[in-house]
KEVODREN-204716 format. One record per atom (N, C-alpha, C, O, CB): residue in three letters; atom name; x negated, y negated, z negated. Coordinates in Angstrom, 1 decimal. Glycine has a CB too. Example, Ala and Ser with C-alpha at 12.3 -4.5 7.8 and 13.67 -1.06 7.14 Angstrom:
% KEVODREN-204716
ALA, N, -13.2, 5.7, -7.8
ALA, CA, -12.3, 4.5, -7.8
ALA, C, -13.2, 3.3, -7.8
ALA, O, -14.2, 3.3, -8.5
ALA, CB, -11.3, 4.5, -9.0
SER, N, -12.8, 2.2, -7.1
SER, CA, -13.7, 1.1, -7.1
SER, C, -12.9, 0.0, -7.9
SER, O, -13.4, -1.1, -8.0
SER, CB, -14.1, 0.6, -5.7
This chain:
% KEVODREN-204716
UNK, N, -9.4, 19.9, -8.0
UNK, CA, -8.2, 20.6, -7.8
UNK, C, -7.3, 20.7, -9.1
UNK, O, -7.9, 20.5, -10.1
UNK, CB, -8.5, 22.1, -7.2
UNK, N, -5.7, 21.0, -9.0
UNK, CA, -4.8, 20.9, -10.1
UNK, C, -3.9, 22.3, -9.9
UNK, O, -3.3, 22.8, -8.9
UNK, CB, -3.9, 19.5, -10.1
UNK, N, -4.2, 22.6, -11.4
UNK, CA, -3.2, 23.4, -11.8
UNK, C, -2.4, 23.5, -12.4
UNK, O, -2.7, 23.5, -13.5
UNK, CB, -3.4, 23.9, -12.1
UNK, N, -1.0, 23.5, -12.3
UNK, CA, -0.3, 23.2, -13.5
UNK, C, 0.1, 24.5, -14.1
UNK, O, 0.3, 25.5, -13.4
UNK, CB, 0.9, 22.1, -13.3
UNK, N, 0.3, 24.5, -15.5
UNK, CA, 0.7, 25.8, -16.5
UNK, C, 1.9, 25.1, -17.4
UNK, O, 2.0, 23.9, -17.5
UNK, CB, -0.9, 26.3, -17.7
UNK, N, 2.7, 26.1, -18.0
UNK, CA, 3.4, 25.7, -19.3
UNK, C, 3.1, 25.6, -20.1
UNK, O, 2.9, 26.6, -20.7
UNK, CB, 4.1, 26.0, -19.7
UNK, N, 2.9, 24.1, -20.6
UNK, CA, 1.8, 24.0, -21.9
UNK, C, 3.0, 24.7, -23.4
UNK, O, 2.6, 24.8, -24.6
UNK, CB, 1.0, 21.6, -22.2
UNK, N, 3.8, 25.0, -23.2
UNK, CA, 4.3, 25.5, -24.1
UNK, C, 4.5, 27.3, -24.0
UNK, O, 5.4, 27.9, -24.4
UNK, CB, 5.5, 24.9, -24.1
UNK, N, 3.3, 27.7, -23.6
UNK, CA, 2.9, 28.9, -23.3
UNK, C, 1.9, 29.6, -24.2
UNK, O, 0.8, 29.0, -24.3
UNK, CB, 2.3, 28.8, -22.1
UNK, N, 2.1, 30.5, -24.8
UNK, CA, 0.8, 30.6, -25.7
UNK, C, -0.7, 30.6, -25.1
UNK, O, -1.5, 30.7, -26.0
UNK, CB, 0.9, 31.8, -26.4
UNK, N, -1.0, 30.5, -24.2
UNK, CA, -2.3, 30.7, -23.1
UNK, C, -2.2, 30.3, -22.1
UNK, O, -1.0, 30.0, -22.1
UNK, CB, -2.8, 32.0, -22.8
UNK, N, -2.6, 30.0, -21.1
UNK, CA, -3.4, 29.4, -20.2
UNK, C, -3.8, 30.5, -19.1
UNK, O, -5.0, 30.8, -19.0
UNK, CB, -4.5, 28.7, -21.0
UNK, N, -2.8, 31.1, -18.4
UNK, CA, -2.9, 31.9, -17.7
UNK, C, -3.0, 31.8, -15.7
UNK, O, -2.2, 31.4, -14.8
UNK, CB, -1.9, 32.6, -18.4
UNK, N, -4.9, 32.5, -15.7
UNK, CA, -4.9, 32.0, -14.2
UNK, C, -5.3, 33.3, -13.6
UNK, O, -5.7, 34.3, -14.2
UNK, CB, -5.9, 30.7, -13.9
UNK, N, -5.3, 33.4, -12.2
UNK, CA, -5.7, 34.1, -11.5
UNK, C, -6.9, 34.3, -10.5
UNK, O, -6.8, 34.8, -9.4
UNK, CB, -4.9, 34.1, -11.2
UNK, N, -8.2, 33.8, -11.2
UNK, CA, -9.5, 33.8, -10.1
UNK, C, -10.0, 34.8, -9.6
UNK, O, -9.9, 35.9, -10.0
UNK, CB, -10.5, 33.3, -10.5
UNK, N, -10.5, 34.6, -8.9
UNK, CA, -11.1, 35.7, -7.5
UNK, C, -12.5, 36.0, -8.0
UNK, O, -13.4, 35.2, -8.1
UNK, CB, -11.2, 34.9, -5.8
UNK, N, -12.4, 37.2, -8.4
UNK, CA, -14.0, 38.0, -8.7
UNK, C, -15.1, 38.5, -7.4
UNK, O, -14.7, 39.3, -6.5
UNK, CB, -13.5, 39.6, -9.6
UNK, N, -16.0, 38.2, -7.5
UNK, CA, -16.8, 39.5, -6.3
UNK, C, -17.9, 39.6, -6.6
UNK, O, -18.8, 38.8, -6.9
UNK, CB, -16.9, 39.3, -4.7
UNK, N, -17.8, 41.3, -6.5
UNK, CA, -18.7, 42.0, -6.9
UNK, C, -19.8, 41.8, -6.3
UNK, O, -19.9, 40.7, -5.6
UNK, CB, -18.4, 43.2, -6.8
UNK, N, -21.1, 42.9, -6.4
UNK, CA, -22.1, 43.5, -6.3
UNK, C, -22.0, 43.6, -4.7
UNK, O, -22.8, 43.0, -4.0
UNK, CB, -22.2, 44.7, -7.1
UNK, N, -21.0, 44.5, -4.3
UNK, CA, -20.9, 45.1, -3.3
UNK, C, -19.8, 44.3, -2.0
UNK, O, -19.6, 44.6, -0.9
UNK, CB, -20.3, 46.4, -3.9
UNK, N, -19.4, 43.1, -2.8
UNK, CA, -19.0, 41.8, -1.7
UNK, C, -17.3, 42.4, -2.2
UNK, O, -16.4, 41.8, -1.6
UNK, CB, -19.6, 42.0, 0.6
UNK, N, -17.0, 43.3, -3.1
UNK, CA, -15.5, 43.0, -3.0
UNK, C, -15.3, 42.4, -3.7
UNK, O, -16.0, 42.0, -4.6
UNK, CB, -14.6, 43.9, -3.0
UNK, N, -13.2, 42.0, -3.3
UNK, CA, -12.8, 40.6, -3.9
UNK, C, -11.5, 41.4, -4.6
UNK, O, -10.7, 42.1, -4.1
UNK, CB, -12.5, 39.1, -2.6
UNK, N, -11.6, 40.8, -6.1
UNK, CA, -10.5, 41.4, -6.5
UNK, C, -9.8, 39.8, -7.6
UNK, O, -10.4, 39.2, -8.4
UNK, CB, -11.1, 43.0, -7.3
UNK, N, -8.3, 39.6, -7.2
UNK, CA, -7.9, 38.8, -8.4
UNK, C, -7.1, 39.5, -9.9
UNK, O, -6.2, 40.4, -9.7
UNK, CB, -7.0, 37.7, -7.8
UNK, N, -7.3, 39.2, -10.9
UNK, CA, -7.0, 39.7, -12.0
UNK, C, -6.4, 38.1, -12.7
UNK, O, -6.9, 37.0, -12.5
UNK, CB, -8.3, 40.5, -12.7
UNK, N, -5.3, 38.5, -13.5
UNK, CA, -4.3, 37.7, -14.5
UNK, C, -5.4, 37.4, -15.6
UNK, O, -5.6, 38.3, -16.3
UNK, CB, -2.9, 38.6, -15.0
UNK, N, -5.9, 36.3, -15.7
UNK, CA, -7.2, 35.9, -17.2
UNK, C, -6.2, 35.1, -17.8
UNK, O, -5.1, 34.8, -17.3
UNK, CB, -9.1, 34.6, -16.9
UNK, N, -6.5, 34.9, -19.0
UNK, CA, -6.6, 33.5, -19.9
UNK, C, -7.8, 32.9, -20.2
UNK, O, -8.7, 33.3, -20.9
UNK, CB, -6.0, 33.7, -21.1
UNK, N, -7.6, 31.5, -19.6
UNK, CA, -8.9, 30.6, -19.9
UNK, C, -9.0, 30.3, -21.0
UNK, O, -8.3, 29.4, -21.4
UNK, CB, -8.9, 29.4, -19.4
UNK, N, -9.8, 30.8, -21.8
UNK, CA, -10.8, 30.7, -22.9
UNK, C, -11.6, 29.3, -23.0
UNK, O, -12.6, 29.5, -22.4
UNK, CB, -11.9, 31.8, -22.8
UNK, N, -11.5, 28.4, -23.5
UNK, CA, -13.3, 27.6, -23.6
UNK, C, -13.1, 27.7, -25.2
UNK, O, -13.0, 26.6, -25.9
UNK, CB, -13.6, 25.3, -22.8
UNK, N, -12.9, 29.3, -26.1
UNK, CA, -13.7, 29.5, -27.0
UNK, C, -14.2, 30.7, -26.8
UNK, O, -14.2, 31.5, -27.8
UNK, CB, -13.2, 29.3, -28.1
UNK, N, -14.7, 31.2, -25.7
UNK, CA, -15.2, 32.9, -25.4
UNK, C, -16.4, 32.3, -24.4
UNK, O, -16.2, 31.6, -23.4
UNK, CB, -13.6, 34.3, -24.3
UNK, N, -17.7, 32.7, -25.0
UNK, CA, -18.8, 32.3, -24.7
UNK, C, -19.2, 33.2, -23.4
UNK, O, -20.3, 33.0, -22.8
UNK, CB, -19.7, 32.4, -26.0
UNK, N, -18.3, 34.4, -22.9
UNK, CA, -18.2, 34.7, -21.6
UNK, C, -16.8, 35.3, -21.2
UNK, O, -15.8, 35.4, -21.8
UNK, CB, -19.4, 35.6, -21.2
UNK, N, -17.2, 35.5, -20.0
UNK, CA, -16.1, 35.8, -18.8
UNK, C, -15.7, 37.4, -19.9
UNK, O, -16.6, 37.6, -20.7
UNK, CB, -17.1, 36.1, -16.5
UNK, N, -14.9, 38.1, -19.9
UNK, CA, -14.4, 38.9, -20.2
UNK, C, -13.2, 39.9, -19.1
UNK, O, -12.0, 39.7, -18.9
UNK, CB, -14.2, 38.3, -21.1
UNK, N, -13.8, 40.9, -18.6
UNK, CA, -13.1, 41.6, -17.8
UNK, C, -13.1, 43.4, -17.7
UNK, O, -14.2, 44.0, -17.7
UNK, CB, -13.5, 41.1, -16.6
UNK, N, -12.1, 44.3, -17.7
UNK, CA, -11.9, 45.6, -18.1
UNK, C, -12.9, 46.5, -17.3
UNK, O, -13.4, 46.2, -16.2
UNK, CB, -10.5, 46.1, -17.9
UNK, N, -13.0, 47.6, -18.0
UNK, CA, -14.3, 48.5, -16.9
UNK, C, -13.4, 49.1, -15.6
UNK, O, -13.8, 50.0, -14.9
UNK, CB, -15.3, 50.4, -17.9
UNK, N, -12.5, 48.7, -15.4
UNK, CA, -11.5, 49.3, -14.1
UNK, C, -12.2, 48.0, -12.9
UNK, O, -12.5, 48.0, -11.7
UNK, CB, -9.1, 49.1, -14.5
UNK, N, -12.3, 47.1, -13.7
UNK, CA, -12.4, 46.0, -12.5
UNK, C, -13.7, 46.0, -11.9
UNK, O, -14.1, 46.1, -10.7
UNK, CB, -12.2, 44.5, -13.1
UNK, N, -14.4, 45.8, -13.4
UNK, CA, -16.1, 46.4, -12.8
UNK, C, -16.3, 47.4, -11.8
UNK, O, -17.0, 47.2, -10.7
UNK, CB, -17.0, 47.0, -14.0
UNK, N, -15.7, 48.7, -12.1
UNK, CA, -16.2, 49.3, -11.4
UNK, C, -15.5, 49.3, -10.1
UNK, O, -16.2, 49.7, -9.2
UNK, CB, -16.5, 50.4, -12.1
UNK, N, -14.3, 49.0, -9.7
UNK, CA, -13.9, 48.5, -9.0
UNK, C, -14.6, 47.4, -7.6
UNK, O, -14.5, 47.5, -6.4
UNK, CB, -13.2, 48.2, -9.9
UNK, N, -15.4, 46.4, -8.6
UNK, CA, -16.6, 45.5, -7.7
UNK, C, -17.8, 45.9, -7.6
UNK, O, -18.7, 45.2, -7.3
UNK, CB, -16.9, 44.2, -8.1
UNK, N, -18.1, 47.5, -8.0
UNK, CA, -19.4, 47.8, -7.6
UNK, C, -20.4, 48.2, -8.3
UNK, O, -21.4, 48.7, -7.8
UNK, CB, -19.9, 47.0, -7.1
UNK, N, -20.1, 48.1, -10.0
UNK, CA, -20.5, 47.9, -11.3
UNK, C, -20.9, 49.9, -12.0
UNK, O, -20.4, 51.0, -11.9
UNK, CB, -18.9, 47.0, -12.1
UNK, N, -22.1, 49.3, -12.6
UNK, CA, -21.8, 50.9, -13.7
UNK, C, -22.1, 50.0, -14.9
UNK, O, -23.1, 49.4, -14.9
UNK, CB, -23.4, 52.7, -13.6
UNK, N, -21.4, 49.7, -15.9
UNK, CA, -21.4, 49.2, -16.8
UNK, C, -22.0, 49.6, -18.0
UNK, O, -22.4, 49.0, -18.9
UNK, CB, -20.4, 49.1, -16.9
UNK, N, -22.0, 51.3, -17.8
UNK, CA, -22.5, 51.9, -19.1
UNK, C, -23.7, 51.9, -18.5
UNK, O, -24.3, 52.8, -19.1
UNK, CB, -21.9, 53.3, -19.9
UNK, N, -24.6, 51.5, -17.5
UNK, CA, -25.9, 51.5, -17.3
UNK, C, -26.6, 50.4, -17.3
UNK, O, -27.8, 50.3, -16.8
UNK, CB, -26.3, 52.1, -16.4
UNK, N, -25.7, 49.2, -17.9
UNK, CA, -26.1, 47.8, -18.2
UNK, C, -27.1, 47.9, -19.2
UNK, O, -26.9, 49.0, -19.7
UNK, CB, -24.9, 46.9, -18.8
UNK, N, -28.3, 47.3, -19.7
UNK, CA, -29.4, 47.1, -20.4
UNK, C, -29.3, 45.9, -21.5
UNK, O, -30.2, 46.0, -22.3
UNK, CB, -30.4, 46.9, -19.5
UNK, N, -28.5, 44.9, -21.7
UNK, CA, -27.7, 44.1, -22.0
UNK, C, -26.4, 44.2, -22.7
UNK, O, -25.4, 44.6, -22.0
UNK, CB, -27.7, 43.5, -21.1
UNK, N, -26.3, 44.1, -23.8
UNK, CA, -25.4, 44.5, -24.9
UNK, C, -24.9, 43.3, -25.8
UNK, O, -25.8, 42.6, -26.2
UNK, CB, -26.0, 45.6, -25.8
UNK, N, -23.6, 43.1, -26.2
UNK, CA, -23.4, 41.8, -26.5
UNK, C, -22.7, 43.0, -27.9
UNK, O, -22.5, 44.2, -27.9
UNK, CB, -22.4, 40.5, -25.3
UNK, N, -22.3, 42.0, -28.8
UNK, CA, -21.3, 42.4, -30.1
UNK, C, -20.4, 41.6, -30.2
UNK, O, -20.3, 40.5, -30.6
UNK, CB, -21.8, 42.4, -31.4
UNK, N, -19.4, 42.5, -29.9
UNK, CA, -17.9, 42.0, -30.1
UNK, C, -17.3, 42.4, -31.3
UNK, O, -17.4, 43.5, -31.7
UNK, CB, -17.0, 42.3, -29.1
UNK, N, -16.4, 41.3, -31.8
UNK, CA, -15.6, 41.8, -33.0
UNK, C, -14.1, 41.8, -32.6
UNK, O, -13.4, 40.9, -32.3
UNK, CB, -16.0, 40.9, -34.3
UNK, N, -14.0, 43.0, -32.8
UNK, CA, -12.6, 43.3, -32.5
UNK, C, -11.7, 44.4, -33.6
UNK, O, -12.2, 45.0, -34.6
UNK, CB, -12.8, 43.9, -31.0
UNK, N, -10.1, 44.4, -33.1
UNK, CA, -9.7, 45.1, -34.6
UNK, C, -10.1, 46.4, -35.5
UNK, O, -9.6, 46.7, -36.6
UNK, CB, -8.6, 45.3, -34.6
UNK, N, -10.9, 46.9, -34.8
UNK, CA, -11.5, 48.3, -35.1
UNK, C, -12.7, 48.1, -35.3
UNK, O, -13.5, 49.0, -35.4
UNK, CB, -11.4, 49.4, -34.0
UNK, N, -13.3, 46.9, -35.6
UNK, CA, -14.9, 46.6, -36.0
UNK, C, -15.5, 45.8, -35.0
UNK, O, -15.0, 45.2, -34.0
UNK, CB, -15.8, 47.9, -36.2
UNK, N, -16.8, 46.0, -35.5
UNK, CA, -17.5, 45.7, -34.5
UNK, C, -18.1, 46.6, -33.3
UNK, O, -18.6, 47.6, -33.6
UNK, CB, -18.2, 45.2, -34.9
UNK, N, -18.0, 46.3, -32.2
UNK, CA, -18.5, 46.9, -31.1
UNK, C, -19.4, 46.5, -29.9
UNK, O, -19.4, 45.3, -29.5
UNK, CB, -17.4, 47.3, -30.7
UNK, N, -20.2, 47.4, -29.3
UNK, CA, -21.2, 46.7, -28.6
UNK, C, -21.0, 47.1, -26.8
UNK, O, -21.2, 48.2, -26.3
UNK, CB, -22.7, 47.3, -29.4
UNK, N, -20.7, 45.8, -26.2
UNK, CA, -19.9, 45.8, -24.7
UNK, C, -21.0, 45.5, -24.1
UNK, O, -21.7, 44.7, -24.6
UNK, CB, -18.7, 44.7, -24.4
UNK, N, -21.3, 46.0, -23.0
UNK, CA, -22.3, 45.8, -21.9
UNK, C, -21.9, 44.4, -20.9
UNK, O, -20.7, 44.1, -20.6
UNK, CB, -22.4, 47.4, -20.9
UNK, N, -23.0, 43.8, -20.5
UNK, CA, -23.0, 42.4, -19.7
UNK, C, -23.5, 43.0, -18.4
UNK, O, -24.6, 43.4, -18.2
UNK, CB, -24.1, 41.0, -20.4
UNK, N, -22.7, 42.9, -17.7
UNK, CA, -22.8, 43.0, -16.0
UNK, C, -22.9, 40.9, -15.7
UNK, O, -22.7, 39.9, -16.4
UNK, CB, -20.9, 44.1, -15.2
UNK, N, -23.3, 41.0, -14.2
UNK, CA, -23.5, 39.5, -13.8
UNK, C, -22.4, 39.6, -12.6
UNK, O, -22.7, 40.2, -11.6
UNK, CB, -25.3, 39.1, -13.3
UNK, N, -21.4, 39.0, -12.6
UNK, CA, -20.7, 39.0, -11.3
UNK, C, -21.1, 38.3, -10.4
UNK, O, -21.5, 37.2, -10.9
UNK, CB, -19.5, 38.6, -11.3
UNK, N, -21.5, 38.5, -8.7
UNK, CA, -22.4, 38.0, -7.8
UNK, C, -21.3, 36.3, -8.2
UNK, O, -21.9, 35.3, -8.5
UNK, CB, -22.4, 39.0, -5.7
UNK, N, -20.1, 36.4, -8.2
UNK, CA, -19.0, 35.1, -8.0
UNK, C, -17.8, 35.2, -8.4
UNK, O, -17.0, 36.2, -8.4
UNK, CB, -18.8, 34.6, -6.7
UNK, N, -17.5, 33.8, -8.9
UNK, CA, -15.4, 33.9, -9.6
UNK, C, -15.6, 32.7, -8.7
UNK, O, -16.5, 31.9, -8.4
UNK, CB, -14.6, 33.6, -12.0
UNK, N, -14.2, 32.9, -8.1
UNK, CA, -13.5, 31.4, -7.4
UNK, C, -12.3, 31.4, -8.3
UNK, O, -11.7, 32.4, -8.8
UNK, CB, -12.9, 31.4, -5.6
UNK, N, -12.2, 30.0, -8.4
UNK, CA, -10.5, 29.4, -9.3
UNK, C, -10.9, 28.0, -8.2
UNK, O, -12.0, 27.5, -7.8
UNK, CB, -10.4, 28.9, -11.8
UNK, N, -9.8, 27.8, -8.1
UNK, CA, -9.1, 26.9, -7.4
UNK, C, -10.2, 26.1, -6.4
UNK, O, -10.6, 24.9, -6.5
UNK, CB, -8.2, 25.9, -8.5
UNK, N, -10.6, 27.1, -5.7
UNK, CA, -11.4, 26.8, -5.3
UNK, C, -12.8, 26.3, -5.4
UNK, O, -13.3, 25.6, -4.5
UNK, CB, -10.9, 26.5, -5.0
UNK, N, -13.5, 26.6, -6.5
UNK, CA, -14.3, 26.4, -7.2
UNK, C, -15.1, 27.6, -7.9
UNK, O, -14.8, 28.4, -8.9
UNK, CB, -13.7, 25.6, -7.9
UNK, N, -16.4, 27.4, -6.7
UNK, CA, -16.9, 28.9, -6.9
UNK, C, -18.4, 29.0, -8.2
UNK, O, -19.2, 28.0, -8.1
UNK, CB, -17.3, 29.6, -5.1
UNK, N, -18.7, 29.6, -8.7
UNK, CA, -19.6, 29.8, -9.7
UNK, C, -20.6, 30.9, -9.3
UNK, O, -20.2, 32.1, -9.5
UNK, CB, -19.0, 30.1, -10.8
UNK, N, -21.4, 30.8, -9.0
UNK, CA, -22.3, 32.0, -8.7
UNK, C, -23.2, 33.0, -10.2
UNK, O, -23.7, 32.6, -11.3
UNK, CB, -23.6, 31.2, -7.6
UNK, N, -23.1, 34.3, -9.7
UNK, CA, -24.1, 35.0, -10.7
UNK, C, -23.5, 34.5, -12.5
UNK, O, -24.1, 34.0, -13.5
UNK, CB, -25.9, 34.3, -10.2
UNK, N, -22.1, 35.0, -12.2
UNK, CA, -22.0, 34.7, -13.7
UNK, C, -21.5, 35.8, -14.8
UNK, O, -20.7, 36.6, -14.3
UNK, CB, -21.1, 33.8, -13.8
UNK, N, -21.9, 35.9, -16.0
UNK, CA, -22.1, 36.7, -16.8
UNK, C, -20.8, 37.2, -17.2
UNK, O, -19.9, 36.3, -17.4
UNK, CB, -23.0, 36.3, -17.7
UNK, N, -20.4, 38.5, -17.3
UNK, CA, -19.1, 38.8, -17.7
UNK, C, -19.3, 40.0, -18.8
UNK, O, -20.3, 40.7, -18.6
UNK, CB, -18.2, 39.3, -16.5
UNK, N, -18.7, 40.2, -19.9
UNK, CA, -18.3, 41.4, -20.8
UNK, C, -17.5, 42.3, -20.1
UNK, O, -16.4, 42.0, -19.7
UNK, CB, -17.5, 41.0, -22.1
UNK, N, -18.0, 43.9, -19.9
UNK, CA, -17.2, 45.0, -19.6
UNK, C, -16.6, 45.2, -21.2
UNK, O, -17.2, 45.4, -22.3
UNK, CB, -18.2, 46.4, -18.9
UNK, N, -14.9, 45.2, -21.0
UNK, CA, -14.6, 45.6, -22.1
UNK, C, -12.7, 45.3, -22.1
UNK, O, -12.1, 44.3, -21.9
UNK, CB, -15.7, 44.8, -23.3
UNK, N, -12.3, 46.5, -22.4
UNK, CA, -10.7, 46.2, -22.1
UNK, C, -9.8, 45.5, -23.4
UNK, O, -10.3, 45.3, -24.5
UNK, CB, -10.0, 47.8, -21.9
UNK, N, -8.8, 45.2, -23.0
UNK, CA, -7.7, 44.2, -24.1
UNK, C, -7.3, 44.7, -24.5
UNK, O, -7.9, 45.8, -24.2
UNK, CB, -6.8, 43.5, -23.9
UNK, N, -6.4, 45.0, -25.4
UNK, CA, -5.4, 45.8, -25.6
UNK, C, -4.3, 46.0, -24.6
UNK, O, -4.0, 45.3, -23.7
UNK, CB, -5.0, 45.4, -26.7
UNK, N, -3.7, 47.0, -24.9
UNK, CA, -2.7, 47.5, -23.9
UNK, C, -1.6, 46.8, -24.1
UNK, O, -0.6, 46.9, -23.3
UNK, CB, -2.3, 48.8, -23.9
UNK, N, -1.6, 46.4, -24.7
UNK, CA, -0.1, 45.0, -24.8
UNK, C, -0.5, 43.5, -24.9
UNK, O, -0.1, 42.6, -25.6
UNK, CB, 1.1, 45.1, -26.5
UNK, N, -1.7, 43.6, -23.6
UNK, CA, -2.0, 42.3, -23.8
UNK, C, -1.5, 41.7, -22.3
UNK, O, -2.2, 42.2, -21.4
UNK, CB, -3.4, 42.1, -24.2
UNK, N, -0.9, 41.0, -22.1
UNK, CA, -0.3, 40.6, -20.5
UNK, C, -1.6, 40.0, -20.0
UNK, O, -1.6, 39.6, -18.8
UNK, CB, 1.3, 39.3, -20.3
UNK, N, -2.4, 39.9, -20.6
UNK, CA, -3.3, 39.2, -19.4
UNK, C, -4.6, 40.9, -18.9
UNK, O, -4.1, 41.9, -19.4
UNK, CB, -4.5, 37.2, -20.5
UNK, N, -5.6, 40.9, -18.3
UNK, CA, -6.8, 41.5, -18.3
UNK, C, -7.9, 41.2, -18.4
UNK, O, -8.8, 42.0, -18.5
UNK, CB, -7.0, 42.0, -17.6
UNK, N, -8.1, 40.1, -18.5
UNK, CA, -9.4, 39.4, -19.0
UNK, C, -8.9, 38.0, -19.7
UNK, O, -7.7, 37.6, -20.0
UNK, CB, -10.5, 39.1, -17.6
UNK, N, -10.7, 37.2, -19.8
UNK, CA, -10.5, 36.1, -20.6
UNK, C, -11.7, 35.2, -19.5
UNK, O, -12.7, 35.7, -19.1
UNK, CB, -10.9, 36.5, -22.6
UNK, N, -11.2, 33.9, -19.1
UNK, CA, -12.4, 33.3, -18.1
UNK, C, -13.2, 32.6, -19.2
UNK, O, -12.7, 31.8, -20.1
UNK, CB, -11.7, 32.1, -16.8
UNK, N, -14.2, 32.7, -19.2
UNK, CA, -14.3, 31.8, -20.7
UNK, C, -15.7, 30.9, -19.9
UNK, O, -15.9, 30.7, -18.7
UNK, CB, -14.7, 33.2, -22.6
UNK, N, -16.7, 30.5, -21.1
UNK, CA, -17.5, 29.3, -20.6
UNK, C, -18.9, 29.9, -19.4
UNK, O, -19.7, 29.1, -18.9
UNK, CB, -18.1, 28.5, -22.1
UNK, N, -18.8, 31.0, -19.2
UNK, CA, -19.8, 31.5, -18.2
UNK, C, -19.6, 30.9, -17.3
UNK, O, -20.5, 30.3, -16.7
UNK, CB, -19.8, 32.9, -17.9
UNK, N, -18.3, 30.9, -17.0
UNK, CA, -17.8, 30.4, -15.6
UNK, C, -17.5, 28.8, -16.1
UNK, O, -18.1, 27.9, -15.4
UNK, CB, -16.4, 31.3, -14.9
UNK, N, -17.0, 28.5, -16.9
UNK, CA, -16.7, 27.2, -16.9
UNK, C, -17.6, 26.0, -16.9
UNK, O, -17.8, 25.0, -16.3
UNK, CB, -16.0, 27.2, -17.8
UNK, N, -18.3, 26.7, -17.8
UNK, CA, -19.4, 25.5, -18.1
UNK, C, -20.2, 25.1, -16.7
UNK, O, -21.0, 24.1, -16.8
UNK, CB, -20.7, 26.2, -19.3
UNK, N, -20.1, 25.6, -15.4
UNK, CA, -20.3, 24.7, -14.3
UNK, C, -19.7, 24.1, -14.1
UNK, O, -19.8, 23.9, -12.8
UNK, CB, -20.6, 24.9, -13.5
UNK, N, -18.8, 23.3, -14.6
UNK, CA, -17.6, 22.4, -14.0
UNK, C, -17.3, 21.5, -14.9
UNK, O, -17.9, 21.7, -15.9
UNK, CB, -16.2, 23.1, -13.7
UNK, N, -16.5, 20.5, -14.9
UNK, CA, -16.2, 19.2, -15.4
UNK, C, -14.4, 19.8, -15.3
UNK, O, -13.7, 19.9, -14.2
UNK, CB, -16.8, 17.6, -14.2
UNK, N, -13.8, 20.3, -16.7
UNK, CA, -12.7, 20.2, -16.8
UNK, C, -11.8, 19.2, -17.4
UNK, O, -12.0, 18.5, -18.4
UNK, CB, -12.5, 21.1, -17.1
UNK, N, -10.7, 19.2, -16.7
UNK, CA, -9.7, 18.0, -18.0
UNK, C, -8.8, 19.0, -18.2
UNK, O, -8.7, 19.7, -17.2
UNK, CB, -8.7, 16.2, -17.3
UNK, N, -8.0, 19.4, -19.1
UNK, CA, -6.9, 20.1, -19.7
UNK, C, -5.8, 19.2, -20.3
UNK, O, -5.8, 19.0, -21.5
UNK, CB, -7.5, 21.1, -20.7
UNK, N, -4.8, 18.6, -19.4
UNK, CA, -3.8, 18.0, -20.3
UNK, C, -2.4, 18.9, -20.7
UNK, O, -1.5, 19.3, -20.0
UNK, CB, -3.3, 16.8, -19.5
UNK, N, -2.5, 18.9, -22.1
UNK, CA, -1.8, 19.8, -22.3
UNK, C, -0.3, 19.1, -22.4
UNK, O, 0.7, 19.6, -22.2
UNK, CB, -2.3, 20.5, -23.5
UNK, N, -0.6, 18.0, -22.6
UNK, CA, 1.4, 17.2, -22.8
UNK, C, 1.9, 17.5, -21.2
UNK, O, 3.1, 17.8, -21.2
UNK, CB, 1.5, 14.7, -23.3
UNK, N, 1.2, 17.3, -20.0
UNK, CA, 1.9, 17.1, -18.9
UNK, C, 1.1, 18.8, -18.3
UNK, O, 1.0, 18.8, -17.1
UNK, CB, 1.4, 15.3, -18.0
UNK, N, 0.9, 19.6, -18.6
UNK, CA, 0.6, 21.0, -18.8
UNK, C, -0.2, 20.7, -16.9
UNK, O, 0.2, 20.9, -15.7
UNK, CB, 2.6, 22.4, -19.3
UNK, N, -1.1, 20.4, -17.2
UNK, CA, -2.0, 20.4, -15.9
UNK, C, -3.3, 20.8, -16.1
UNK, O, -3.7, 20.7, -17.3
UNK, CB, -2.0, 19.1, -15.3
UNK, N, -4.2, 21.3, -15.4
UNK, CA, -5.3, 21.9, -15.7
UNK, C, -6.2, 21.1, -14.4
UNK, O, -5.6, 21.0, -13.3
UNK, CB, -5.2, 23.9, -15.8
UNK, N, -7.2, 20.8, -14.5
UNK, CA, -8.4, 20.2, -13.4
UNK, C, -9.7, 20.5, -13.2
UNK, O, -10.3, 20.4, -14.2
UNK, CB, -8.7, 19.1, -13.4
UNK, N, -10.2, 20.8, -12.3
UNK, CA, -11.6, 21.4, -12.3
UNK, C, -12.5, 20.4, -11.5
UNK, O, -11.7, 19.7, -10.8
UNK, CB, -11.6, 23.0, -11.7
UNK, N, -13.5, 20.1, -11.3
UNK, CA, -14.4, 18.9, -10.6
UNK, C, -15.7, 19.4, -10.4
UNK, O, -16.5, 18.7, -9.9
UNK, CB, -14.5, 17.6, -11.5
């Protein structure tokens, strides 16, 4: 499947379909990351799909502008993008900043099951 973006955009902004624990489906505004070693999404959304985040057992370290900080790993049952679904994939509870237009980051949790091409001159995105 094809996406096209403005590659004269600072990011790479998509909209895939999350679902929870509890079978709900929610889409959120990401930027595709393939340098964020997971999915990244706010504790509104989590808990939103079913989630207690602060009773995750699994703790990742993030560095962010106030230091470092330690974000709990929930497993989303599934993300769909363009039709292309990923099962049981690992996401960071943890919010953006408030002047950040996107809410999350899709990063290689989800990706790394797929075969992407990213052409950035003809601003198209492909998943396989």
């Amino acid at each position: 499947m094809r996406y096209r973006f403005d590659p004269d955009a600072p990011a790479i902004i998509v909209a895939p379909t999350l679902i929870g624990k509890n079978g709900k489906r929610i889409k959120i505004d990401m930027a595709l990351d393939t340098g964020a070693t997971y999915t990244i999404i706010p504790w509104d959304v989590a808990e939103v799909l079913g989630y207690k985040p602060e009773l995750s057992k699994e703790r990742v370290e993030l560095i962010t502008v106030s230091g470092v900080e330690k974000a709990p790993v929930i497993t989303l049952s599934s993300v769909i993008f363009l039709g292309k679904e990923a099962k049981n994939v690992k996401a960071i509870v943890h919010d953006l900043p408030e002047k950040s237009y996107i809410n999350g980051l899709l990063g290689l949790s989800y990706l790394k099951n797929f075969k992407i091409c990213i052409d950035f001159r003809n601003g198209i995105l492909e998943i396989e």
